[in-house]
N, C-alpha and C positions, 0 to 999 in steps of 0.2 A: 400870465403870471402876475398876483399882486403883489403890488410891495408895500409895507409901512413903517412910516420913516418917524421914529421918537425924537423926541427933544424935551428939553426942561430940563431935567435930572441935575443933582446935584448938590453940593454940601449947605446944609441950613441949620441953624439952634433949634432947641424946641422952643413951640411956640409961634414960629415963624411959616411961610407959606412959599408955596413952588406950584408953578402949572404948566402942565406937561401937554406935548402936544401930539398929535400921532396923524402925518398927514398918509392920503391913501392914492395911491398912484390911478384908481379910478373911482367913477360916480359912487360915494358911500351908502346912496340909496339902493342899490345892486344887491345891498349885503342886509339879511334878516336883524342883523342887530351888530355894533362894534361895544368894543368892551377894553377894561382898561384890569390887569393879572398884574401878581406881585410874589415875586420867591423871596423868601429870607434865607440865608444858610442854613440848611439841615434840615429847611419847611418842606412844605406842598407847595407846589400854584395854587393860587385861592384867586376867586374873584373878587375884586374892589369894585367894580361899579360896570353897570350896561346901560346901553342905549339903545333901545329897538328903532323901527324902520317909523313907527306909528308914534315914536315920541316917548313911551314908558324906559321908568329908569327902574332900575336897581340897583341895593347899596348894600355891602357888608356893614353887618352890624356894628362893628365897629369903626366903620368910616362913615358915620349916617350923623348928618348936620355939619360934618365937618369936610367933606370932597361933596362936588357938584362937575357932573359929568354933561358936556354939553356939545353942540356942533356947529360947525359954518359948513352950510353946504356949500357954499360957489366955492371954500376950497377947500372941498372934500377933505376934510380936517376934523378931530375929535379931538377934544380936551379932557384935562382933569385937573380942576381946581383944588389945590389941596391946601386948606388953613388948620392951624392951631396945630400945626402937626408933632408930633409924638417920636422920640428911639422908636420904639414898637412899629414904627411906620417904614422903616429901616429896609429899603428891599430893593432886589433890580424891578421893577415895572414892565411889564408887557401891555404893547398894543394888541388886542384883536378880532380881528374882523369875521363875522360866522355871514360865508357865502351858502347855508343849508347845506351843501353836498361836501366842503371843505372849509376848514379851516385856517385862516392866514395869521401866522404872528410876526411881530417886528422883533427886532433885535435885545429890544430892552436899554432901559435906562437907568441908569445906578441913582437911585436917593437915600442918601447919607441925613439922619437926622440927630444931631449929637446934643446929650442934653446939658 
């Protein structure tokens, strides 16, 4: 079983920045791609940002210039840099990890961005 463990989360003004971490109880190379999901109340899960196995990222449209998705492998760790952030950015955060055959998500981290 994997686990992924969030951190960062948390109350900020707009304008301001948080970076969230999402460590993975094993090797992140393991997994086709980790990625970094965001609910708002009433939302979808939508994707905020990926990170494949070969390096290639993706970015919602609307977090593109502004989040930078990145990794440490010696500890098997993902990030997400998040600047100049937004209310609109206002969501619990999920880690996750796509092992091809399953899915692993983390608990989620609450970001409050009050304007």
């Amino acid at each position: 079983q994997v686990q992924l463990v969030e951190s960062g989360g948390g109350l900020v003004q707009a304008g301001g920045s948080l970076r969230l971490s999402c460590a993975a109880s094993r090797n992140i190379f393991s997994f086709v791609a980790m990625g970094w999901y965001r609910q708002a109340p009433g939302n979808k899960r939508e994707l905020v940002a990926a990170l494949t196995i070969s390096g290639s990222t993706n970015y919602a449209g609307s977090v593109k210039g502004r989040f930078t998705i990145s990794r440490d492998n010696a500890k098997n760790t993902v990030y997400l840099q998040m600047n100049s952030l937004k209310p609109e950015d206002t969501a619990v955060y999920y880690c996750n990890a796509d092992a091809r055959q399953y899915n692993y998500w983390g608990q989620g981290t609450q970001v409050t961005v009050a304007s």
